[in-house]
C-alpha positions as CSV (number, residue, x, y, z in Angstrom):
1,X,24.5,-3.6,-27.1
2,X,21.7,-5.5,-28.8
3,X,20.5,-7.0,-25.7
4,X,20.2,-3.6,-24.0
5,X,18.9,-1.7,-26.6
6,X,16.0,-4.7,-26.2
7,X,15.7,-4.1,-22.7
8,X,15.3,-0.4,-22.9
9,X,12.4,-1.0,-26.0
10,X,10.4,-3.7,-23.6
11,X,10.4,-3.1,-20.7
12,X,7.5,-5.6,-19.7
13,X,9.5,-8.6,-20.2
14,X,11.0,-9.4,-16.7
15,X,7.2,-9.9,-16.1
16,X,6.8,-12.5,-19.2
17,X,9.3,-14.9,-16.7
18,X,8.0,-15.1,-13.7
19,X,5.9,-18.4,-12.4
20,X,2.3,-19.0,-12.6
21,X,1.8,-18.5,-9.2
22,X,2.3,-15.1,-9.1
23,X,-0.3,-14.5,-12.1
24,X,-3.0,-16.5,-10.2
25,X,-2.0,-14.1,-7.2
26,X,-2.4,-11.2,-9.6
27,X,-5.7,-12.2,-10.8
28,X,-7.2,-12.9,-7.4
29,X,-5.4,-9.2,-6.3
30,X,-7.5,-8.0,-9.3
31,X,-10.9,-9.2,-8.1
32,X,-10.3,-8.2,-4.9
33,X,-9.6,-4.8,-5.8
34,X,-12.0,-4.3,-8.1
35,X,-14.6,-4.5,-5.4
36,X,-12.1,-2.3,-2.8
37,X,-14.9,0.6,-2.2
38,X,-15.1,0.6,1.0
39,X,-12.3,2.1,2.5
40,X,-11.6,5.0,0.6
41,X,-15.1,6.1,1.0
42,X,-15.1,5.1,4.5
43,X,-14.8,8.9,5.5
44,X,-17.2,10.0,3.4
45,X,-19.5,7.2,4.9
46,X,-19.4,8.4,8.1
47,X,-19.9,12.5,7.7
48,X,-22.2,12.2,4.7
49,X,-24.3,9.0,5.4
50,X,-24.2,8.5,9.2
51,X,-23.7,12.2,9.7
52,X,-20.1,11.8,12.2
53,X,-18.0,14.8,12.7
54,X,-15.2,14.8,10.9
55,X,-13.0,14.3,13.8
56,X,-15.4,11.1,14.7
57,X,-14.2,9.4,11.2
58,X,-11.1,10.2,12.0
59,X,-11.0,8.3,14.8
60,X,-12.5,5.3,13.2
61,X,-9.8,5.3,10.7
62,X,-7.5,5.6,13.1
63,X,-8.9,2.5,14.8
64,X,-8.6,0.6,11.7
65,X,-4.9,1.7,12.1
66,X,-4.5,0.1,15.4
67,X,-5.9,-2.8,14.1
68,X,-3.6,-2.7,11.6
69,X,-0.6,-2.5,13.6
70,X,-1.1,-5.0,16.0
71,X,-1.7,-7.9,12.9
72,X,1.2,-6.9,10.9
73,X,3.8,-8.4,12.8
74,X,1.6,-10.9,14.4
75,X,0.1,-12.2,10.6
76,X,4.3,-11.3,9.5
77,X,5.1,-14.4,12.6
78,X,2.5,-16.6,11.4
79,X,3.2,-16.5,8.0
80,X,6.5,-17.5,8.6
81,X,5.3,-20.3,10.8
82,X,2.3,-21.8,8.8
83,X,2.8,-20.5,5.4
84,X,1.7,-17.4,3.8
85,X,-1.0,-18.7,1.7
86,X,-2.7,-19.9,4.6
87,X,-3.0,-16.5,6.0
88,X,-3.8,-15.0,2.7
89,X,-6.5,-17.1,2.1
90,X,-8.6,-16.8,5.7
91,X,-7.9,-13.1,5.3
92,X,-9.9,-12.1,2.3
93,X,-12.3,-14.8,3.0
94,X,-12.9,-13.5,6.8
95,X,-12.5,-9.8,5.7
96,X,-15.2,-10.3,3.1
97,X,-18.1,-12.1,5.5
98,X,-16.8,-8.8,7.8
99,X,-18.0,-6.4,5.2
100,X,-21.4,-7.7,4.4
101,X,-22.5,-7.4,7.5
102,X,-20.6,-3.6,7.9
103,X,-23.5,-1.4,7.0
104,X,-25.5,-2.9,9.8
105,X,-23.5,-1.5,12.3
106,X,-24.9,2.3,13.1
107,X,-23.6,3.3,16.9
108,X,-20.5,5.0,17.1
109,X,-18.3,2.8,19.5
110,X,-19.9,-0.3,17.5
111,X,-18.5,1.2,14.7
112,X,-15.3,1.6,15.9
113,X,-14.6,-1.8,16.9
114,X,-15.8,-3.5,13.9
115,X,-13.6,-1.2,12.0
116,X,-10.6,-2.5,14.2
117,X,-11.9,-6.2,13.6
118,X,-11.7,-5.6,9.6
119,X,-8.1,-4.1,10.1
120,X,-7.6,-7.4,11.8
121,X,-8.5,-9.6,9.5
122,X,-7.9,-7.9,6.2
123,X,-4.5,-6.3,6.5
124,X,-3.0,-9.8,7.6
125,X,-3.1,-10.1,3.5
126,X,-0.3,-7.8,3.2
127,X,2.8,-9.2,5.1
128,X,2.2,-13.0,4.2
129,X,1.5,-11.5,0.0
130,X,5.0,-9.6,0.3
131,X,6.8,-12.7,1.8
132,X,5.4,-15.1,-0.7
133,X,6.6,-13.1,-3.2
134,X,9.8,-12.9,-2.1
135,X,9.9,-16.7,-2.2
136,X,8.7,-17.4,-4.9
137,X,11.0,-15.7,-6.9
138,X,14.8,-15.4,-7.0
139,X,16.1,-12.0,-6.0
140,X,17.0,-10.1,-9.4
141,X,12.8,-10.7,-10.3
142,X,11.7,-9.7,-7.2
143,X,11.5,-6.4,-8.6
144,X,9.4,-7.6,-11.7
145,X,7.3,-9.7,-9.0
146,X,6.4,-6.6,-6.8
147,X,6.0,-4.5,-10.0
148,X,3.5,-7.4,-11.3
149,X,2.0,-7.1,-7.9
150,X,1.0,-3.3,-7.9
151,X,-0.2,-3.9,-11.6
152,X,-2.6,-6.2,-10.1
153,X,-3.7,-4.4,-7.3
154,X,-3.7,-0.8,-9.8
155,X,-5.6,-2.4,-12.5
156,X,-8.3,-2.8,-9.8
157,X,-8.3,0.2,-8.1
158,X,-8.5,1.8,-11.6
159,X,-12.5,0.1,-11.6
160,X,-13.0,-0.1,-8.1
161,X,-13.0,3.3,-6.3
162,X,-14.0,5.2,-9.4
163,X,-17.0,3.3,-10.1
164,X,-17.2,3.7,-6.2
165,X,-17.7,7.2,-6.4
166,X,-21.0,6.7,-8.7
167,X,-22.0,4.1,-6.7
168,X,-21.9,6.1,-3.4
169,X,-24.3,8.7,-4.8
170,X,-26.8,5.7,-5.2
171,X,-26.3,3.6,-2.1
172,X,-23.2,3.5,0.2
173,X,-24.7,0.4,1.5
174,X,-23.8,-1.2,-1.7
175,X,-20.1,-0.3,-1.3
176,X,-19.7,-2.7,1.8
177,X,-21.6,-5.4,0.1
178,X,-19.8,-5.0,-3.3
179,X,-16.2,-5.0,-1.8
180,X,-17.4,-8.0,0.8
181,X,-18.7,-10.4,-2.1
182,X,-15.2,-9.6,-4.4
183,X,-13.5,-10.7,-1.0
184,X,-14.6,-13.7,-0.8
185,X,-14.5,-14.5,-4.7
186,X,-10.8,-13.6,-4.4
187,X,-9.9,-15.8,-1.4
188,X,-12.2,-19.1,-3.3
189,X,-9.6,-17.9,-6.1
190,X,-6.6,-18.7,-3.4
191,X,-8.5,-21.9,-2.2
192,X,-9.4,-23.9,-4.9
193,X,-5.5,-22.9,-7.1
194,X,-3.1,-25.7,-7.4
195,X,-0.7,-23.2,-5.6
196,X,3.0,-24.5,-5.1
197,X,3.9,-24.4,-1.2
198,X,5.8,-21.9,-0.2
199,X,9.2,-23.3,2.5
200,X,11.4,-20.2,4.0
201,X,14.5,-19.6,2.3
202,X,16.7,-20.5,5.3
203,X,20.3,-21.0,3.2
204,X,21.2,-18.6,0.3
205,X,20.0,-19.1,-3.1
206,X,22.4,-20.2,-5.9
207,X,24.5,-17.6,-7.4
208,X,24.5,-15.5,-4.5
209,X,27.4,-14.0,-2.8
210,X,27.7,-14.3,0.7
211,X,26.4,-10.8,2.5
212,X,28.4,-9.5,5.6
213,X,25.5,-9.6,7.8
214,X,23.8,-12.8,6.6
215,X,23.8,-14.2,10.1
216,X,19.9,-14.5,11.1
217,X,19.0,-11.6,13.1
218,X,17.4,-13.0,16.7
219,X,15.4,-9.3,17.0
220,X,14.6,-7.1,14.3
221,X,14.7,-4.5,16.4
222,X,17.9,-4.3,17.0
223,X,18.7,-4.3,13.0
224,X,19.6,-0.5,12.7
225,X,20.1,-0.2,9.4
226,X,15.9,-1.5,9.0
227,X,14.8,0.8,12.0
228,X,16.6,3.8,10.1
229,X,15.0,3.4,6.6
230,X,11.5,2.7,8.6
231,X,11.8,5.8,10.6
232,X,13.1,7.6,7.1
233,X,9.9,6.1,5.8
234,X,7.2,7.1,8.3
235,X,6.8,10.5,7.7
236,X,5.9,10.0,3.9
237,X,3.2,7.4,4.6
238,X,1.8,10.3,7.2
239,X,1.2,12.4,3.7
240,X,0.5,8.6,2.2
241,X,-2.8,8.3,4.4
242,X,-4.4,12.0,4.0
243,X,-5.4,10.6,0.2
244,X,-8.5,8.4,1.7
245,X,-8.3,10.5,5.0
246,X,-8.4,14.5,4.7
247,X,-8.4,14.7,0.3
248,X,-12.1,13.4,0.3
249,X,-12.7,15.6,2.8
250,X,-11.0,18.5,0.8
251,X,-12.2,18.1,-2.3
252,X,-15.9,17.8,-1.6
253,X,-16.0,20.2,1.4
254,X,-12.9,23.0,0.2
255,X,-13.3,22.4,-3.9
256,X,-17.3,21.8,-4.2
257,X,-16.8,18.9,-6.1
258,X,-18.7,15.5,-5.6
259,X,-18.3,11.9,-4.5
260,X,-17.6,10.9,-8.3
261,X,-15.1,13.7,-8.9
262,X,-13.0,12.2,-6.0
263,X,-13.5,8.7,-7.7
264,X,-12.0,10.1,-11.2
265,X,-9.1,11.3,-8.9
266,X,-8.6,7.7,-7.8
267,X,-8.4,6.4,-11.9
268,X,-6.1,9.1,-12.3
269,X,-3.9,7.8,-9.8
270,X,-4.3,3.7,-10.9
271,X,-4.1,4.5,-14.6
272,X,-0.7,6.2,-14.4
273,X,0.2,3.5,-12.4
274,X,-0.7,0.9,-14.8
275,X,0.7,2.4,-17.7
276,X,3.8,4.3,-16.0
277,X,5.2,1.8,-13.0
278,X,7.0,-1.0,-15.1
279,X,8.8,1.0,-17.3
280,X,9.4,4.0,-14.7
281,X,10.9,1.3,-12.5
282,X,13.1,-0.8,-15.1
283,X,14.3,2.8,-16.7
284,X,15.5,3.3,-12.9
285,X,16.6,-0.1,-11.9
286,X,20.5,1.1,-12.1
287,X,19.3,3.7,-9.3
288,X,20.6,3.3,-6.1
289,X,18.3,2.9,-3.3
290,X,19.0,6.3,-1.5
291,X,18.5,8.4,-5.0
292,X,15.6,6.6,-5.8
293,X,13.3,6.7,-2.5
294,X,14.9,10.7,-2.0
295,X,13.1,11.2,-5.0
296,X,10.1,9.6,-4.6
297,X,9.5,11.3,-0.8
298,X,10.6,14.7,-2.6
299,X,7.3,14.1,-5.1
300,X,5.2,12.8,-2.3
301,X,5.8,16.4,-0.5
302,X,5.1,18.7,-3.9
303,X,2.2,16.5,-5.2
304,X,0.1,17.0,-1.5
305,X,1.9,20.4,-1.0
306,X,0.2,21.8,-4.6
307,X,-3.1,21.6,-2.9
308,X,-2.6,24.7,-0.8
309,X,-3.1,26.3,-4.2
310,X,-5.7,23.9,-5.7
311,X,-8.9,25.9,-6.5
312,X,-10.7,23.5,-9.1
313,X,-10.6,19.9,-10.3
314,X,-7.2,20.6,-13.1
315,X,-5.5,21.9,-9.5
316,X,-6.4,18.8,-8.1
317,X,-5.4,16.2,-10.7
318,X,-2.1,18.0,-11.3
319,X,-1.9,17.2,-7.6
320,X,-2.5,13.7,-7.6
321,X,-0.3,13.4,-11.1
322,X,3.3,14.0,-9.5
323,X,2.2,12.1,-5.8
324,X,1.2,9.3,-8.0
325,X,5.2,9.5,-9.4
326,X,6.2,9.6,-6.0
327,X,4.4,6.4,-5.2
328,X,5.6,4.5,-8.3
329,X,8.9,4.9,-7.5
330,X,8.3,4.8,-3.2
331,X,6.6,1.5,-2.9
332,X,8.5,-0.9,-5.3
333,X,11.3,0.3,-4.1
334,X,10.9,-0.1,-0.2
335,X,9.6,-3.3,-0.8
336,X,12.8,-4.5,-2.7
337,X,14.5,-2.8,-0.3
338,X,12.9,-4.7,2.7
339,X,13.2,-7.5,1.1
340,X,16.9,-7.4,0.3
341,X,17.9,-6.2,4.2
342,X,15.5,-9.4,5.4
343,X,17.4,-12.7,6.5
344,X,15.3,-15.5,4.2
345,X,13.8,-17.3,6.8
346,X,13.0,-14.1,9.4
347,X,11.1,-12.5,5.8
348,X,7.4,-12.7,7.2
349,X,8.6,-11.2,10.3
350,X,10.6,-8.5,8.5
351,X,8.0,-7.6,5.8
352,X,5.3,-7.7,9.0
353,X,7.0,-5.1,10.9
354,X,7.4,-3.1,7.7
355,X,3.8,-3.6,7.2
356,X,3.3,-2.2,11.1
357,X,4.9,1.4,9.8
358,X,2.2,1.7,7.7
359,X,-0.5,0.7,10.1
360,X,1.2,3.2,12.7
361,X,0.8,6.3,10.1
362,X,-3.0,5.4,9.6
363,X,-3.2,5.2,13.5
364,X,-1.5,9.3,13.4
365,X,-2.4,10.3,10.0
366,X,-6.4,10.7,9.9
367,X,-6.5,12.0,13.4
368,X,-3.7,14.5,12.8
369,X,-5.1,15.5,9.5
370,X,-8.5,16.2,10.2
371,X,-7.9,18.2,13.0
372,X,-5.0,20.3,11.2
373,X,-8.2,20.5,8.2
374,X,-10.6,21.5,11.0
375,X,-8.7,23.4,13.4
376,X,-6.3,25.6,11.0
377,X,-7.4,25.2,7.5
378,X,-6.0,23.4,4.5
379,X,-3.4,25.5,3.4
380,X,-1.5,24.3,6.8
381,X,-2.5,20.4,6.0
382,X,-1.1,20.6,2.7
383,X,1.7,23.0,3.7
384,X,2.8,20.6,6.4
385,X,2.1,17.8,3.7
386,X,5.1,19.6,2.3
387,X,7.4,19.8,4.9
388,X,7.1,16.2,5.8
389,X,7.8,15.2,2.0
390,X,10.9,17.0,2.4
391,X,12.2,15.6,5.9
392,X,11.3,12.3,4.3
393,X,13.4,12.9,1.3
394,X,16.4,14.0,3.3
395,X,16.5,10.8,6.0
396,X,16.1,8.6,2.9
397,X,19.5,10.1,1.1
398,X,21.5,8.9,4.3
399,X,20.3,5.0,4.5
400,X,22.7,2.4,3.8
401,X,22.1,-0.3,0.6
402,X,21.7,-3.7,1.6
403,X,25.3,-5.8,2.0
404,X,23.6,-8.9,0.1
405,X,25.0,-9.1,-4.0
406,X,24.0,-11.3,-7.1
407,X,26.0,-12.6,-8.9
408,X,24.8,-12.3,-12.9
């Protein structure tokens, strides 16, 4: 009784545990995202700055996507073949060069390639960061390890985009070379570490039970159960994307607000996470998957469909308040999830194809949201924001937990 009343009163200390490797990989996260400004004011880059139509961003975000989706389960493959930290490492390094030479880049098509060339390079970070977190940790922390992991990457987004946002009304020049030099810094971080090698996981860890479907999977796309929760999960990462997508758009075009109001938005969003996710999670932990991600979708529709109603900034933070609950609860817990569902030594492939749902929905979800925003109005964005939540919500109810149990 003692021991969970303790639990329940810290809920921190699942982080306290886990190895020093992870807390290096935290602290280069943080850099890195400290310096993230370039993305989330990519759109506002292109209409404001460079003058683009907003259907012309949306195509160059949708680029980005495609780049995207081609490296996930590419950078998933070669991180199971050459070791994540390898891939982590060329990826910020070669992402930051990228971005310091971004602003020089003015014609239209020129801009959409580089922007596919960045997606390239930079978002082979994420599969080969999951999968080395998975491994370096023994299941019952991976949950801690992920949670320590969006800590990382909220603590800098709480700095990054919102001092963004003033930046941008200065120089959106500066953006690029202020995320680009952070880049680099981050991936020296990686380099010069005393990092322990990461080997795939290809028998079961100690104290596990043997799962009914443990035998390694030769396709992942013939795992039904993974194809079902990704195709459960697609339509809330379609809402996911309008945040750096249509919301700028919204808020400084529908709401009258500026650059720096959309930047507060952003530390709303991280500084709820940072002081919220751990606890929210480990107060949840006893959840089963299917109530859990339900929920989460279900808050993802409300938060984005509030905005149909949003006149001022309180409409808009109020907003951004319950999504942001939605994604506490959404991304830990599809990333466990994934993890969990993932033979050991197939992880990188499993986490890069999970990865590739996301890039898919940035592919869709710029171009289908700015021409919903300027072809029929917010109120049917937001509304259909809604609707999407919901069917979300309800696919996520019917997916199966994972077969694998621990014992202790």
């Amino acid at each position: 009784m003692a021991n969970s009343a303790n639990k329940v009163r810290n809920p921190w200390r699942d982080l306290r545990v886990l190895p020093r490797e992870l807390w290096i990989l935290a602290g280069a996260t943080i850099i890195n995202r400290v310096g993230m400004m370039a993305l989330p004011f990519l759109t506002l880059y292109l209409t404001e700055h460079l003058r683009f139509s907003a259907g012309d961003a949306g195509l160059v975000l949708s680029s980005y996507g495609l780049g995207a989706l081609l490296t996930s389960p590419l950078a998933g493959r070669l991180s199971d073949h050459f070791g994540p930290l390898r891939i982590m490492r060329l990826s910020l390094l070669l992402s930051g060069v990228l971005m310091l030479f971004f602003p020089f880049v003015q014609r239209f098509a020129a801009i959409m390639a580089v922007a596919f060339l960045w997606a390239v390079v930079s978002e082979a970070f994420r599969p080969a960061s999951m999968s080395v977190i998975s491994d370096w940790v023994e299941p019952q922390r991976r949950k801690a390890a992920f949670a320590l992991n969006r800590l990382a990457i909220n603590l800098g987004m709480s700095i990054g985009p919102a001092a963004g946002g003033f930046i941008a009304t200065l120089s959106f020049t500066a953006l690029f070379w202020i995320d680009g030099a952070t880049s680099i810094l981050a991936g020296l971080v990686l380099v010069l570490a005393a990092l322990r090698p990461v080997v795939p996981k290809a028998a079961p860890l100690a104290g596990a039970a043997p799962a009914r479907d443990a035998t390694p999977r030769g396709n992942v796309f013939t795992d039904r159960k993974f194809l079902y929760f990704l195709a459960a999960l697609f339509p809330v990462i379609v809402v996911f994307f309008q945040h750096n997508s249509t919301l700028p758009l919204f808020i400084v075009r529908n709401l009258h607000l500026s650059e720096s109001d959309y930047g507060l938005l952003f530390a709303i969003n991280t500084v709820l996470i940072i002081l919220i996710e751990v606890p929210l999670n480990t107060s949840m932990s006893r959840w089963s998957h299917h109530h859990a991600l339900s929920l989460s979708c279900l808050l993802w529709g409300i938060g984005f469909g509030m905005l149909t109603f949003a006149t001022n900034m309180a409409g808009a933070a109020a907003s951004v308040a319950i999504w942001t609950f939605g994604e506490m609860i959404l991304f830990p817990g599809a990333a466990a999830y994934v993890s969990e569902v993932a033979p050991a030594e197939r992880r990188g492939v499993y986490m890069g194809i999970y990865q590739m749902s996301f890039s898919l929905a940035f592919i869709l979800a710029p171009w289908l949201g700015t021409q919903v925003l300027e072809h029929f109005g917010a109120p049917y964005l937001w509304s259909g924001a809604l609707g999407l939540g919901c069917l979300a919500a309800v696919m996520m109810w019917r997916i199966e937990s994972p077969t694998i149990a621990v014992n202790g």
